[in-house]
C-alpha positions as CSV (number, residue, x, y, z in Angstrom):
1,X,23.3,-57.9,28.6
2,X,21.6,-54.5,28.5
3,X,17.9,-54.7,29.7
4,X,15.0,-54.1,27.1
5,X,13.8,-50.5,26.9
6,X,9.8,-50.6,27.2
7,X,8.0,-47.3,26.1
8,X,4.4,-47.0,27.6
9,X,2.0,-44.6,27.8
10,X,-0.9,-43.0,26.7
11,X,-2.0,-42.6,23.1
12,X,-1.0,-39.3,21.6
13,X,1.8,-39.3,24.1
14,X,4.6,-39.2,21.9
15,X,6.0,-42.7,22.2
16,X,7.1,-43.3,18.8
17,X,9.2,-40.3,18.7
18,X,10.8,-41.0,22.1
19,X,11.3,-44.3,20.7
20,X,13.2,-43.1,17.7
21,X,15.0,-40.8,19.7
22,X,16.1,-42.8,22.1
23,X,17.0,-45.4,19.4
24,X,19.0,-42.2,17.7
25,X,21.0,-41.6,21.1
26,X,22.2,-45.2,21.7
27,X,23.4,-45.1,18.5
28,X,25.5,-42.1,18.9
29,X,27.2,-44.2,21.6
30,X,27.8,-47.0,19.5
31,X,25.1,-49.4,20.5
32,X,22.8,-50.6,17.9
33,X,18.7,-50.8,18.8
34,X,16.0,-51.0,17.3
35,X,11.8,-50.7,17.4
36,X,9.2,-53.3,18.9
37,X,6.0,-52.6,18.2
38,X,3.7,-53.8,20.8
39,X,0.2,-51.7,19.9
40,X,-2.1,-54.2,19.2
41,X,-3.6,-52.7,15.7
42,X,-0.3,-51.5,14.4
43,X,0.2,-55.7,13.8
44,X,-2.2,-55.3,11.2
45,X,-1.5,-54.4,7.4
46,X,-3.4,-51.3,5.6
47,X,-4.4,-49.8,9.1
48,X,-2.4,-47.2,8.8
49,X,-4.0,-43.8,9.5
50,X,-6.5,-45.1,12.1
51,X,-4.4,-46.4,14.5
52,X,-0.9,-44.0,13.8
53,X,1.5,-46.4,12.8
54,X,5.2,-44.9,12.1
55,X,5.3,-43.5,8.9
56,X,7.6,-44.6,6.2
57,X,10.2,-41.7,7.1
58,X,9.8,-42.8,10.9
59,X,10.0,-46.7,10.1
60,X,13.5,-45.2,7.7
61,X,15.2,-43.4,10.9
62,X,15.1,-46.9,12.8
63,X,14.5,-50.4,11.9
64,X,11.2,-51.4,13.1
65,X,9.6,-54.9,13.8
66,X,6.4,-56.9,14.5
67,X,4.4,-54.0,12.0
68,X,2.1,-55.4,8.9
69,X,2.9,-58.5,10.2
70,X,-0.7,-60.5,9.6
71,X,-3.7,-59.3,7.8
72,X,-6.8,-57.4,8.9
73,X,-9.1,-60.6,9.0
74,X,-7.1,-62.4,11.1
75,X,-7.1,-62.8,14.8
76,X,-3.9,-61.4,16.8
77,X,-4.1,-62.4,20.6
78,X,-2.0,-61.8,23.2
79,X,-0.7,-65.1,23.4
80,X,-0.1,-65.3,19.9
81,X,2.0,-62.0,20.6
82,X,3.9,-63.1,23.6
83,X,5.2,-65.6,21.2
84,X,6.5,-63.7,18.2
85,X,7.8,-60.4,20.4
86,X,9.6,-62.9,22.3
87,X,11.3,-64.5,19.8
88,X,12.2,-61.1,18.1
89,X,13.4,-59.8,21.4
90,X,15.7,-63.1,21.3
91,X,16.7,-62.7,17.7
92,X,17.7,-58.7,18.2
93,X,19.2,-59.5,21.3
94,X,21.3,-62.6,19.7
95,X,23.0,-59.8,17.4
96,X,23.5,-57.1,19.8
97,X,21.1,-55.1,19.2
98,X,18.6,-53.4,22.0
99,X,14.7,-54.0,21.9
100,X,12.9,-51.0,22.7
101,X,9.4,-52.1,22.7
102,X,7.4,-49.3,22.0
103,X,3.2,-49.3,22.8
104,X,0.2,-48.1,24.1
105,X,-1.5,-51.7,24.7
106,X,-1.1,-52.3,28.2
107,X,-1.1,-56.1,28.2
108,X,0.7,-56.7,25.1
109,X,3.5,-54.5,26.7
110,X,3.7,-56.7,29.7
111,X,3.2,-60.1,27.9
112,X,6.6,-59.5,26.0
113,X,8.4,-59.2,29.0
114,X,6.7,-59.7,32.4
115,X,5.9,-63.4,34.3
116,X,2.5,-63.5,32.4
117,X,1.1,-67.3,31.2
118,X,-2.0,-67.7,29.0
119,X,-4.0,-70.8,29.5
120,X,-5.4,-72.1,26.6
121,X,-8.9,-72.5,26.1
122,X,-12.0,-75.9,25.3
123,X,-14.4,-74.6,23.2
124,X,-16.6,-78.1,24.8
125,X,-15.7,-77.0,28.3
126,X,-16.8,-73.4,27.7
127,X,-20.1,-74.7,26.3
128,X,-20.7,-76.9,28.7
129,X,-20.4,-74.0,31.3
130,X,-22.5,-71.2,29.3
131,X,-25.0,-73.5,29.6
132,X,-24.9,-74.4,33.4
133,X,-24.9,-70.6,33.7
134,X,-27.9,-69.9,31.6
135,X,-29.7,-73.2,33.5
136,X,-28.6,-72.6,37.3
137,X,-27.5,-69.3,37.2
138,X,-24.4,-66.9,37.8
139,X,-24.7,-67.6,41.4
140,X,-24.2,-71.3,41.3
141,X,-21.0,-71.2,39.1
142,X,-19.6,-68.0,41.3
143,X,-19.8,-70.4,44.3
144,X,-18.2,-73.3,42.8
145,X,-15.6,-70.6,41.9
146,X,-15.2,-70.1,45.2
147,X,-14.6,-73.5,46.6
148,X,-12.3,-74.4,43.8
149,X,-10.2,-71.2,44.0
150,X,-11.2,-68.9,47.2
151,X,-8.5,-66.7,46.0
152,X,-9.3,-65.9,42.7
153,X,-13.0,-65.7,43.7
154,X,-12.3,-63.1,46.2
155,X,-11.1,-60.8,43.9
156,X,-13.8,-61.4,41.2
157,X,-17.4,-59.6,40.7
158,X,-20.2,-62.5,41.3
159,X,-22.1,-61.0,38.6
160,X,-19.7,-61.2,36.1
161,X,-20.8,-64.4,34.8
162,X,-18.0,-64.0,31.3
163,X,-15.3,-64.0,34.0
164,X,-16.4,-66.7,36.3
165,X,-16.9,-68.9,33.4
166,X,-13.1,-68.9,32.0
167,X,-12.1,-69.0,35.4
168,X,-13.9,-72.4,35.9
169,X,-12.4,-73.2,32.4
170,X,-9.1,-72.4,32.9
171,X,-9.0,-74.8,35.9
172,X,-11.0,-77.8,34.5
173,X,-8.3,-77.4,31.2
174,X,-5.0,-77.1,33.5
175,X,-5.8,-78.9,36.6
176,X,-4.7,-75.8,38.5
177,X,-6.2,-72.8,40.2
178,X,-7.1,-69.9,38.0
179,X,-5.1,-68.3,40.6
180,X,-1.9,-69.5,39.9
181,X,-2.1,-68.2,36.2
182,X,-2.4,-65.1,37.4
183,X,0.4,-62.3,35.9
184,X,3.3,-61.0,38.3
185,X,4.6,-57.7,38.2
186,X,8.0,-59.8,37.6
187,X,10.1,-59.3,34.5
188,X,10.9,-63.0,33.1
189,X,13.2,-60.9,30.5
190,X,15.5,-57.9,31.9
191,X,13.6,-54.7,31.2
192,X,13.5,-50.8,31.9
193,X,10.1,-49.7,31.5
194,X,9.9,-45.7,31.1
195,X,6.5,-43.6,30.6
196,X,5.5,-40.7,29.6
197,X,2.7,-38.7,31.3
198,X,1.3,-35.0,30.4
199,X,-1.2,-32.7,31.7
200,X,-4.9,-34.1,31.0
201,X,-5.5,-30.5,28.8
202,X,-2.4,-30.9,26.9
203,X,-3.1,-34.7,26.1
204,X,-7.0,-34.1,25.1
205,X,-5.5,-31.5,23.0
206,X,-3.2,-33.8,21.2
207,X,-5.5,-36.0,20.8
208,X,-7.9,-33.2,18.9
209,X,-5.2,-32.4,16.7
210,X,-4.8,-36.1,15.5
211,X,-7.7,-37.1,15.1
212,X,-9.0,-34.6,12.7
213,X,-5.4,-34.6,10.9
214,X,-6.7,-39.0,10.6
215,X,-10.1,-37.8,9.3
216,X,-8.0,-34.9,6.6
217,X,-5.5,-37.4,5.8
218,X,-6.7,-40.4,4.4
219,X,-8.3,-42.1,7.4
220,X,-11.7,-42.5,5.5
221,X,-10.5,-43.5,2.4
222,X,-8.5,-46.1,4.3
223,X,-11.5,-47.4,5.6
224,X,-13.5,-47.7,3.0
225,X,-10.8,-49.5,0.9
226,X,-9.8,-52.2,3.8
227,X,-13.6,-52.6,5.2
228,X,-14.4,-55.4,3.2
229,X,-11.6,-57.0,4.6
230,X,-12.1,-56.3,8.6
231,X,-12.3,-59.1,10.8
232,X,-13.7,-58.9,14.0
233,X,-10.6,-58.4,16.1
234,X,-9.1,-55.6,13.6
235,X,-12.7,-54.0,13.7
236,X,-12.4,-53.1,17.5
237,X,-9.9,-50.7,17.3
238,X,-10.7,-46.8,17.9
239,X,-12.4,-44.7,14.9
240,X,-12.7,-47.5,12.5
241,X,-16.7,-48.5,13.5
242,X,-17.4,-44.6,13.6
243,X,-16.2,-43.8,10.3
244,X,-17.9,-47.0,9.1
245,X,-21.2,-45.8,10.5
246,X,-20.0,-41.8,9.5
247,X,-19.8,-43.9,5.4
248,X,-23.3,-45.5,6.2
249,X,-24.7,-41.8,6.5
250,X,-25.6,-42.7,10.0
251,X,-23.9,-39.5,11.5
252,X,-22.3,-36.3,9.6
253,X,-18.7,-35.6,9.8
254,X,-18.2,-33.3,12.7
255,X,-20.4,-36.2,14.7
256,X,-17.6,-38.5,13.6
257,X,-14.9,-36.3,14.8
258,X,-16.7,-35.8,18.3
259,X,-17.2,-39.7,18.7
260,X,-13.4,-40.6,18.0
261,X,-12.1,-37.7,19.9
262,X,-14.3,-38.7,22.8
263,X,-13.9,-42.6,22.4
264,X,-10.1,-42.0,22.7
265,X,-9.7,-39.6,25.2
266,X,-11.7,-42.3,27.6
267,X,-9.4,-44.9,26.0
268,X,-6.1,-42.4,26.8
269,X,-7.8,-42.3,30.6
270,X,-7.9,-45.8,31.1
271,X,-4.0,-46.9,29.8
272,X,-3.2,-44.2,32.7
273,X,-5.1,-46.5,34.8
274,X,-3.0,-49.5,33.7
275,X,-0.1,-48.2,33.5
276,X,-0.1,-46.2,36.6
277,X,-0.4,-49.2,38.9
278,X,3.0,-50.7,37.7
279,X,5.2,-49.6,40.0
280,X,8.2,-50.4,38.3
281,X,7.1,-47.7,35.3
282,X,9.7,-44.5,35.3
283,X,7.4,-41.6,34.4
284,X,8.6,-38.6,32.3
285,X,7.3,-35.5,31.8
286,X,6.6,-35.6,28.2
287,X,6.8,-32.1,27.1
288,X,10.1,-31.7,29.2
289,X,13.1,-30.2,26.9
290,X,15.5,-32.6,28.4
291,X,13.2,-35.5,27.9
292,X,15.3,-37.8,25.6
293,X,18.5,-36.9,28.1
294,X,16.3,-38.3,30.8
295,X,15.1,-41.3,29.3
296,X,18.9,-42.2,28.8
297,X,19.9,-41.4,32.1
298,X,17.1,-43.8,33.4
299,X,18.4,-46.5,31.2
300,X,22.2,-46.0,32.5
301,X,20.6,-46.4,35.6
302,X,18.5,-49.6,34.9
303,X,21.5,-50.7,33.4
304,X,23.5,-50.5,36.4
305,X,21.9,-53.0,38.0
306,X,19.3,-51.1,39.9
307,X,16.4,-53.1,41.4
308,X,13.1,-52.3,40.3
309,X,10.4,-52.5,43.3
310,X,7.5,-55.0,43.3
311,X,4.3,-53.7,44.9
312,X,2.2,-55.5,46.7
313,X,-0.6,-53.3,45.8
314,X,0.0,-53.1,42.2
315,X,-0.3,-57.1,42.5
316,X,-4.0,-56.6,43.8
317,X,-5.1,-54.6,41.2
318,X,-3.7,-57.3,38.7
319,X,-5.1,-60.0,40.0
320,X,-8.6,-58.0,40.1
321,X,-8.8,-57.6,36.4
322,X,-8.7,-61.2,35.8
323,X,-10.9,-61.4,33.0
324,X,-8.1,-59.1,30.8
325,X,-6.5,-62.7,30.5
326,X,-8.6,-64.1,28.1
């Protein structure tokens, strides 16, 4: 069966077009794909502008899924999408057609289609150890950490009591180490992951360019029609709060523009960071000419039966950032 094509990278990038394209090219060779969307605030219906979701004509050029799929007061989790993007994987995949997940959120990317397990959660037991922590202190519960699960403690920060707690949680509700929950850089479902990187300049430029084309185009006028609808979860993505505040009369306009631009050039800085520890990730130049003929020739390849590398390393810094499993 050919192996799911994952698009990662940066936001601004250009991930939806390569997905398109790539979608386009397959095509051409007689194999039907089509579009996964694994961007966290995309899920959500009436965010639109703020968090550049695929427009009509691009959602037209290639059938897309797992868009406008709950509302903007609901919760989406990444357990909750590990669930439906597997299932649609399974469904495309049960009527020949290729997935090509396409998204800047670094663990909703993996979840689809790495060895990634999300323990659930006791709201009694996480009470129960808020309060030990507020009583006896971070220290105490960091060193029962430690004799319960030497390995995930060694990896943790002692004085981050949020993480220490739903590591104590996780092994009080599953009987296991928090250790062994842990995610693997080990695909449970065949994948190619290709990503596309570009020089810093070029990218903060991009992201310049979009984000006052957002604050032009409607992106404040989406906001003020769906704030009375934003939950907590929806409300954390990028430029939403600052236009809120920007509608408050807190801060003028170009203040606005500064804040988002800013906010998501440090956002674009850290999915490097995520993504550029998976070893397994096939980076593309993004503004190379040939880069759609590349992507396909990586995807032959990956076809092939090529073995993708496991790194130690990139295991490390996984199991460092435990508390990104919550």
């Amino acid at each position: 069966m050919p192996r799911v094509v994952s698009i990662v990278g940066p936001t601004a990038s250009g991930k939806t077009g390569l997905g398109i394209a790539v979608a386009r090219a397959l095509a051409e060779r007689g194999e039907r794909a089509e579009i996964v969307n694994a961007d966290a605030y995309q899920m959500y219906r009436g965010m639109d502008i703020g968090t550049a979701k695929p427009t009509a004509d691009e959602q037209a050029a290639v059938p897309h899924h797992l868009l406008d799929i709950i509302d903007p007061d609901e919760a989406m989790s990444v357990a909750r999408f590990q669930q439906v993007a597997r299932a649609t994987i399974h469904d495309l995949q049960s009527r020949g057609i290729r997935p090509i997940l396409v998204g800047g959120s670094g663990l909703y990317a993996r979840a689809a289609i790495d060895d990634i397990s999300f323990p659930g959660t006791d709201p009694d037991v996480r009470r129960r150890l808020e309060e030990r922590e507020r009583s006896e202190g971070a220290g105490a519960l960091f060193d029962e950490l430690r004799a319960k699960d030497p390995r995930a403690a060694s990896r943790m920060d002692p004085h981050n009591p949020r993480r220490t707690i739903r590591a104590l949680e996780v092994i009080e509700v599953t009987g296991r180490p928090y250790s062994a929950s842990l995610p693997r850089y080990r695909y449970v479902i065949a994948s190619v992951q290709i990503g596309l990187d570009l020089p810093r300049e070029e990218l903060d430029q991009r992201i310049d360019i979009r984000t006052k084309q957002m604050l032009e185009g409607g992106f404040i006028e989406e906001v003020e029609r769906i704030r009375p609808h934003l939950g907590a979860t929806a409300g954390r993505a990028l430029g939403y709060q600052q236009v809120i505040d920007y509608l408050d009369g807190l801060c003028d306009l170009d203040d606005t523009f500064r804040d988002i631009a800013q906010k998501t050039k440090r956002l674009a800085r850290k999915q490097m960071g995520w993504f550029g520890r998976d070893p397994r990730i096939h980076w593309l130049h993004a503004l190379n000419p040939r880069l759609v003929d590349n992507a396909m020739a990586v995807i032959d390849h990956a076809d092939a039966g090529d073995y993708d590398p496991i790194d130690a390393q990139a295991d490390e810094y996984t199991q460092h950032h435990l508390g990104d499993l919550q």
